[in-house]
C-alpha positions as CSV (number, residue, x, y, z in Angstrom):
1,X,-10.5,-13.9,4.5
2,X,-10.3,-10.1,4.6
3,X,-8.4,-8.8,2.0
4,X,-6.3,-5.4,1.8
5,X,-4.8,-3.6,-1.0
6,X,-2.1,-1.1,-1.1
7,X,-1.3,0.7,-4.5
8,X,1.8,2.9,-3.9
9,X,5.2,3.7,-4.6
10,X,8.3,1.2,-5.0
11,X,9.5,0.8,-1.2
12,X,12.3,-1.3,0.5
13,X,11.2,-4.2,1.9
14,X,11.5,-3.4,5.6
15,X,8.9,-0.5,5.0
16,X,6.8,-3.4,3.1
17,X,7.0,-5.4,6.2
18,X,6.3,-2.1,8.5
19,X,3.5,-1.4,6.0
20,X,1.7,-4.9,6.2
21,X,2.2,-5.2,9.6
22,X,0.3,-1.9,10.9
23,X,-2.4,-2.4,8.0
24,X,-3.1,-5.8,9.7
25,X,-3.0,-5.0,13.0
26,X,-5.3,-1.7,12.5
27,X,-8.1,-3.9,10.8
28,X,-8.0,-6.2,13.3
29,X,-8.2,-3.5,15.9
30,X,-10.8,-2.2,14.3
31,X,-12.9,-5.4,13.1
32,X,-12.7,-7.9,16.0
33,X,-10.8,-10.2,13.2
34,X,-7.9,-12.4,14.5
35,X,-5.1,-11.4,12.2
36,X,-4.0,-14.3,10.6
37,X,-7.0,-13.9,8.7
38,X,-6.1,-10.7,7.2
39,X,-4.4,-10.7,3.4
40,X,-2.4,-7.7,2.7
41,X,-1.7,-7.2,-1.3
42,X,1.4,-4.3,-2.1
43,X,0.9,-3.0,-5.8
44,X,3.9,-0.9,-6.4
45,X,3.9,1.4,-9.2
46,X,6.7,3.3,-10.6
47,X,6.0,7.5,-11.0
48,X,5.9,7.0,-14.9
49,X,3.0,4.6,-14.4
50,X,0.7,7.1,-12.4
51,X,-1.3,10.0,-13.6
52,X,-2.5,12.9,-10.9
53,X,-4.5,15.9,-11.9
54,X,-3.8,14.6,-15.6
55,X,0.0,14.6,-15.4
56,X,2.5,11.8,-15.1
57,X,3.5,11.8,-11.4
58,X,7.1,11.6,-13.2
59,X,6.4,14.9,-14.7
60,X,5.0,16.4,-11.5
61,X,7.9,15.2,-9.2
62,X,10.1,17.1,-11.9
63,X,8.4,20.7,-11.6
């Protein structure tokens, strides 16, 4: 069972749906795999919870 993992920002669930949808439809294009074998995990993660070039994303959104 292939398995794909997203780690991103909070979104509205039709983008989820848009999001899982071309992610399984791209491996399978490019793997051969049927896909209703494909998994699709969405980790959401608030700005306050991420750090990029050793800032909060919070902070950086702010500047």
């Amino acid at each position: 069972m292939p398995t794909i993992f997203f780690y991103g920002p909070e979104l509205e669930t039709d983008k989820k749906r848009d999001l899982i949808r071309s992610f399984t439809e791209a491996a399978s294009a490019a793997t051969g795999i049927d896909k209703s074998a494909f998994v699709v995990y969405l980790r959401e993660s608030s700005p306050d919870q991420v750090g990029v070039g050793g800032e909060l994303l919070a902070d950086r959104r702010k500047k």
